[in-house]
N, C-alpha and C positions, 0 to 999 in steps of 0.2 A: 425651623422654618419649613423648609419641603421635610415631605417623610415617601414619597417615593413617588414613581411615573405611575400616574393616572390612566392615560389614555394611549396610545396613539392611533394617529387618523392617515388612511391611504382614499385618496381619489382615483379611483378605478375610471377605465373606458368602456368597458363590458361589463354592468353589473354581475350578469347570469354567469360570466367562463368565470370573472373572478370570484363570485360566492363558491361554485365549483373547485375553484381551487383553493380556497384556502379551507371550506368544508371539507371537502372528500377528499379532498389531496392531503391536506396537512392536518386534518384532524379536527380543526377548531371547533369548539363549541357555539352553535348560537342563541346570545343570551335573548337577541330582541331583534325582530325587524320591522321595520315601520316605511313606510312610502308618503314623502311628503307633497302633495297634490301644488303646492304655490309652487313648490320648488321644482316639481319636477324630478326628484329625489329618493333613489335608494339610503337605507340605512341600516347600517346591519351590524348588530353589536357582537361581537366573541369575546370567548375568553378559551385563554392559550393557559393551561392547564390549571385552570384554574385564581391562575395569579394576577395576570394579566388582561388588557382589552383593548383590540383592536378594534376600530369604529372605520369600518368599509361603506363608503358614500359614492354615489354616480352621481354627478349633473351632467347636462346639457353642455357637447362643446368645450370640455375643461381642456386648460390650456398645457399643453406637452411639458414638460422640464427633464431637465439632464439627469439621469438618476446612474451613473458608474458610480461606482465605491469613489473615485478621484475627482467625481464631479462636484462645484462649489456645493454647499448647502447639507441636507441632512442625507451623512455618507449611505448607509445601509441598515438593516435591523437584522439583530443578531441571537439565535435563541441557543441555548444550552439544553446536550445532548448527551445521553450516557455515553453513545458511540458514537462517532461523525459513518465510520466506514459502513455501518448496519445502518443510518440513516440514511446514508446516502442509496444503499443496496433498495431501501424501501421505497426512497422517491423514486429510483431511474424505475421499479418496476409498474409506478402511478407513471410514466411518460415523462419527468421531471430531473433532469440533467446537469449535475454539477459539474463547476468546475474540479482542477484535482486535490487532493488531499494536499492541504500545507501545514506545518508546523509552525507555531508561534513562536518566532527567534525569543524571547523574554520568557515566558511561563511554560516552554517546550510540550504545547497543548496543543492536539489538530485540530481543523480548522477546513472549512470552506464555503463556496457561495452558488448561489441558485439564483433562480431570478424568476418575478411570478409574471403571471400573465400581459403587465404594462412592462417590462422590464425593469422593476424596482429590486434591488439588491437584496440580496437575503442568504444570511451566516447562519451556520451550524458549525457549533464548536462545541468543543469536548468539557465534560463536566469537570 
């Protein structure tokens, strides 16, 4: 029935910091972007090495939600990483500041989170 995640979608407050950051900062590639005139609407397609895509969207006035790893709803998004500690070495040197390195009590893998532009959750964990 499923064969794997499709998409995921983040509603940005700042089109331009967050294309910025997930361009320049974390690499992404961009597949497409399109500006939609009714909507008022960025739209901006990546792909995260190629595997994956994220569909980065502005509107107008979008409404805040909780985004902690413990807040109800969709926890955080989590990419795999050769190294957490050399990924992490490259974000703080883009301006971008994790929390600290944790070990995964179950698969004793590291592990840790950032947070982008809107404060949405974001893992780096060890391959």
């Amino acid at each position: 029935m499923f064969k794997r995640i499709h998409h995921i979608a983040i509603i940005c407050s700042d089109y331009e910091r967050s294309k910025e950051f997930y361009v320049n900062k974390l690499g992404f590639e961009v597949l497409h972007e399109f500006y939609r005139e009714e909507r008022k609407s960025w739209k901006l397609d990546l792909a995260v090495n190629g595997l994956y895509q994220i569909e980065l969207f502005s509107f107008e006035n979008p409404p805040a939600r909780p985004s902690r790893p413990e807040a109800q709803g969709l926890r955080h998004l989590a990419f795999e990483v050769d190294d957490v500690a050399v990924t992490i070495a490259e974000l703080n040197a883009k301006g971008i500041i994790a929390e600290p390195i944790r070990v995964d009590e179950f698969t004793s893998k590291q592990f840790t989170f950032f947070t982008d532009p809107d404060g949405l959750p974001l893992e780096v964990y060890q391959k």
